[in-house]
C-alpha positions as CSV (number, residue, x, y, z in Angstrom):
1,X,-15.3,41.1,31.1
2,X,-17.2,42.9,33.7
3,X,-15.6,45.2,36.4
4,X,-17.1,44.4,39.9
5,X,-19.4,48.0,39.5
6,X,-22.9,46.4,38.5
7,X,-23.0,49.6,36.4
8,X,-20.9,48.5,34.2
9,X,-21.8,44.6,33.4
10,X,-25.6,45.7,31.5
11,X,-23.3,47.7,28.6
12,X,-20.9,45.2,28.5
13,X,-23.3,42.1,28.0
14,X,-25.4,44.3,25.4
15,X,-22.6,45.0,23.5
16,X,-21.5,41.4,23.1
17,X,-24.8,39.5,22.8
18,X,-24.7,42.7,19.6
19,X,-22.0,41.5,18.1
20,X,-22.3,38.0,18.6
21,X,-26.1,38.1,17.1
22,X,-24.6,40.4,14.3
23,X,-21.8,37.8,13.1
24,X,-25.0,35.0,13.0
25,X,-25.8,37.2,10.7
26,X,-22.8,37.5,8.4
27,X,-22.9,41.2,9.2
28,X,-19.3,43.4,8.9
29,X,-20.8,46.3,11.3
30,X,-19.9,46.0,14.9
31,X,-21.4,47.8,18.0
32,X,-18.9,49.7,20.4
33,X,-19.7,50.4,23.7
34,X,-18.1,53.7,26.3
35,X,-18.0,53.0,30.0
36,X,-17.8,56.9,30.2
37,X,-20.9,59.0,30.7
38,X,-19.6,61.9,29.5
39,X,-17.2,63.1,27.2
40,X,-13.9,64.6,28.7
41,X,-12.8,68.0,27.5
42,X,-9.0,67.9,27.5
43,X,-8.7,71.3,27.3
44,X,-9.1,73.4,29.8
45,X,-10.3,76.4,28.6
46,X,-13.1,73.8,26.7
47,X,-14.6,73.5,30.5
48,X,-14.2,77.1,31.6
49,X,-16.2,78.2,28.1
50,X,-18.9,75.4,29.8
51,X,-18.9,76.3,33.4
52,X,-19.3,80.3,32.7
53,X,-22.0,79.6,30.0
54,X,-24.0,77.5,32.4
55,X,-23.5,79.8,35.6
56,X,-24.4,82.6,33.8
57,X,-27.5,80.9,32.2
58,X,-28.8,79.9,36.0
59,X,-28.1,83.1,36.9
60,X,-30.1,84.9,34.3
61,X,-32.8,82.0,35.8
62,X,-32.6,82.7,38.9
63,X,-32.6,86.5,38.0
64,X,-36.6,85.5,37.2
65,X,-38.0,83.3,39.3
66,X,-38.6,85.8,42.3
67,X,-40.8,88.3,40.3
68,X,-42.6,85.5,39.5
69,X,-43.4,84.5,42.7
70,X,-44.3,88.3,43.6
71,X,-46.7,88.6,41.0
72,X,-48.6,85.3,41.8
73,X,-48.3,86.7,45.5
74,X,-50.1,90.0,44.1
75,X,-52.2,88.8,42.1
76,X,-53.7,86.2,45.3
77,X,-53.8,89.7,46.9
78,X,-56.2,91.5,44.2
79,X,-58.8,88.6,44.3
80,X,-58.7,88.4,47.7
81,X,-57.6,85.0,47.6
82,X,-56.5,83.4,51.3
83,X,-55.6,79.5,52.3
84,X,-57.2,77.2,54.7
């Protein structure tokens, strides 16, 4: 039931003491259990709309993290401000 990856045995054994505690129960529902993390985009173009919109996100990011480092570096330079 369980591959050899330890990863995959804890779904696995949740999933089937599930079912086995909902048919004590007289229950019709059913749990179902993926292996897979994520879900796979067969389409191609599906992934490039993903990759772009994420690199272009971090990039706007990145576009804004050094000013904010320049003005914390100014403003330690207005009060005078030094380290030990």
């Amino acid at each position: 039931m369980c591959s050899p990856e330890p990863i995959n045995c804890f779904p696995v054994l949740v999933n089937i003491l599930s079912n086995a505690f909902l048919r004590l129960f007289n229950s019709t529902a059913h749990f179902r259990v993926w292996s897979e993390v994520f879900y796979r985009a067969i389409n191609s173009e599906i992934k490039n709309y993903i990759f772009f919109g994420l690199l272009s996100y971090l990039l706007v990011l990145a576009a804004g993290l050094p000013p904010l480092f320049a003005m914390s570096s100014v403003e330690d330079y207005k009060v005078k401000s030094t380290s030990c």
